[in-house]
N, C-alpha and C positions, 0 to 999 in steps of 0.2 A: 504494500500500500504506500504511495506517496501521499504528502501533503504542500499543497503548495500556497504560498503566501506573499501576496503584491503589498508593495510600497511606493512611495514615489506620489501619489496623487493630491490634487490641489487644487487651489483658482491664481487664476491667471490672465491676463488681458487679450485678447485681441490680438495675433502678431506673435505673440509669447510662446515659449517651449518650455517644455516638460522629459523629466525620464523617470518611467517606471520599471520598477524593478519588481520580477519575482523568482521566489526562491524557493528551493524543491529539497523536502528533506525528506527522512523513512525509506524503506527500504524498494528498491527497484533495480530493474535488468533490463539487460536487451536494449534493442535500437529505440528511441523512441523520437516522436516529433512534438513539437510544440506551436500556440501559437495565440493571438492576442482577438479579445474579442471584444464589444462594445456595446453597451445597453442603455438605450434612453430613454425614458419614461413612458410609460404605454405604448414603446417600441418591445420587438423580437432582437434577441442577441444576435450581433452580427459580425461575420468574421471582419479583423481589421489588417491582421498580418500573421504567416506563418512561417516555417521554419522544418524544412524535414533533417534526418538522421545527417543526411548528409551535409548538411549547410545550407541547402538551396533553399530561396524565399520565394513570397509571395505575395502581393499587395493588394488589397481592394481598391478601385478606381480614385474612390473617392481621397487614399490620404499618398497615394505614389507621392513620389517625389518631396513628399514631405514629414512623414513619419518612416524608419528604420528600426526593424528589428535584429537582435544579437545574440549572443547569448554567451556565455564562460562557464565553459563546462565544469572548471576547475573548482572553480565556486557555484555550481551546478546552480545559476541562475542566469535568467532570459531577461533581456530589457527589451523598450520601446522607447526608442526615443523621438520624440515629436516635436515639430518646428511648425512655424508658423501657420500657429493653433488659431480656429472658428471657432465661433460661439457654436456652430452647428457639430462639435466634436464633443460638445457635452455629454458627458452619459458616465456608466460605473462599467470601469476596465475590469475585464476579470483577464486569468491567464489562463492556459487549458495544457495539458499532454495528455499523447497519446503513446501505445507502445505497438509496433509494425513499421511498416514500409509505407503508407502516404506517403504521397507528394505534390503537387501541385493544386490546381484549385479545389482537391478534396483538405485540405489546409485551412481552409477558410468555412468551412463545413461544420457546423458545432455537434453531429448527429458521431463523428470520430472521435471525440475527446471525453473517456469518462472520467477523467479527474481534473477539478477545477476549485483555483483560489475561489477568497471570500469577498472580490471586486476591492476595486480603489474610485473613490468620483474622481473625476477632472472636470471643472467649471470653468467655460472661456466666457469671459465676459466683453461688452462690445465698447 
């Protein structure tokens, strides 16, 4: 069983960046993937960015070129780092892994990830 536990979230302006961070503790094996997801209020969780075994990512349209995800295996945590952040990016980040072989836009898929943090909010304000 892992557990995993984000940090990192906040308010912030308009423009503004952010990094969150989560971190995977308890015991696990095997190849697994990871990946960032987004929930807004009377919204469905939706994927934001992933991350397979191998390193390969993946981005939703909506935050390319402006949010990057990571991860240090060493310190077996994943960030998200986000730049120039919308009010429209509000919502509560959670983080998710999975253990297999995903890759690509099954990444962004929440229906592969049965273990997931307890969210972080990020509040961009205008």
């Amino acid at each position: 069983q892992v557990q995993l536990a984000e940090s990192g979230g906040g308010s912030v302006q308009a423009g503004g960046s952010l990094r969150l961070s989560c971190t995977a503790s308890g015991s696990s094996s095997g190849a697994y993937y990871m990946g960032w997801f987004l929930q807004a209020p009377g919204k469905e969780r939706e994927g934001v960015a992933g991350i397979d075994n191998g390193g390969s990512t993946i981005y939703a349209d909506s935050v390319k070129g402006r949010f990057t995800i990571s991860q240090d295996n060493a310190k077996n945590t994943l960030y998200l780092q986000m730049t120039s952040l919308k009010p429209g990016d509000t919502a509560v980040y959670y983080c998710a892994r999975g253990y297999g072989v995903y890759s690509g836009s099954w990444l962004l898929d929440r229906v592969i990830y049965p273990y997931w943090g307890q969210g972080t909010q990020v509040t961009v304000s205008s």
